[in-house]
Structure formats: structure tokens, C-alpha cells
N, C-alpha and C positions, 0 to 999 in steps of 0.2 A: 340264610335270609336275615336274622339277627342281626348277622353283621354289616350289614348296610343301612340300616334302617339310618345308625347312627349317622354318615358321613351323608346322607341322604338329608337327613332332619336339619344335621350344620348349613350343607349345600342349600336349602328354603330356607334358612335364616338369616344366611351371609346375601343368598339372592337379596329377600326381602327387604333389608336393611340398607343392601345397595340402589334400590327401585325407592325407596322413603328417601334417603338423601339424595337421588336423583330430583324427585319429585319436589322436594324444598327449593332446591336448588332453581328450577322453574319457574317456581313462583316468585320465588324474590326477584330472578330475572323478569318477569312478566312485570309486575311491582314496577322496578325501576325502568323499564320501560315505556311503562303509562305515565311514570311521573317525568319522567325525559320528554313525555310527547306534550303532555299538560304545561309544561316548563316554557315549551318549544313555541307552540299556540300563545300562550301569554307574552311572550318575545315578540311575535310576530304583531300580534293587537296590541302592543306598545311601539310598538315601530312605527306600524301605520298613523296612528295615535298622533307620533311626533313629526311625522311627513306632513301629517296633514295642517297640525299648528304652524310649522316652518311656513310650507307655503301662506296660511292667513296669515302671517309673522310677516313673509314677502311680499305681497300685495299691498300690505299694509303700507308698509314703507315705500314701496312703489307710490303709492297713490301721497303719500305725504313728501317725498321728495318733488312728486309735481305741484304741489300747493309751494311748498319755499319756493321754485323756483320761480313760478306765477310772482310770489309776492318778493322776489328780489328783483323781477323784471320788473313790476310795477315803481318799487322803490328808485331803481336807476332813472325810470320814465320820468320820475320827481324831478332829480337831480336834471 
């Protein structure tokens, strides 16, 4: 009985050691997985962000491109 206890005691120690660096190991994955997701969110609300200036950006110019033209028609009307 003696003789087992030994390769028994190794065997929970090699388990356990292997079950602790498992368990790191998940974590860190879990870790960079929130901060991938966090990363991902922020991308997305800067995206939108610049979608949405563009388009004011377009209208913008929309609406000022029909004033020049107003006021080059008028200018010719001069002439």
C-alpha cells in the first residue's frame, strides 16, 4: 500500500498543476476576449460616428453647391 501512495501523490500533483495552468490559460483567453470585444464596440461607435459627419459633411455641400449655382445663375442673368 506504501507503494503507491507515492505515484498516487505525484499523479494529484502533476493533475493539479496541469488543471492551475489550464485555468490561467482561460483566463487570459477570457481577458483578451473582452478586450477584443471592447476594442470591437469602440470601432463600431467610431464608425458610426464618421458615417454620420460624412453624411452632415454631404448635405452640407449639397445645400452649398445649390446656393453657387443660384448665385452663378443670377450673375449670368446680369450679364
Amino acid at each position: 500500500m506504501s507503494d503507491a501512495i507515492v505515484p498516487i501523490a505525484l499523479f494529484l500533483v502533476l493533475a493539479g498543476a496541469i488543471m492551475a495552468v489550464a485555468e490561467f490559460r482561460t483566463r487570459r483567453s477570457r481577458e483578451r476576449d473582452i478586450e477584443y470585444a471592447q476594442e470591437t464596440e469602440d470601432y463600431r461607435k467610431a464608425r458610426d460616428s464618421v458615417a454620420a459627419q460624412q453624411e452632415a459633411i454631404r448635405t452640407r455641400l449639397t445645400e452649398l453647391n445649390v446656393r453657387v449655382q443660384s448665385m452663378e445663375s443670377m450673375l449670368r442673368a446680369v450679364e
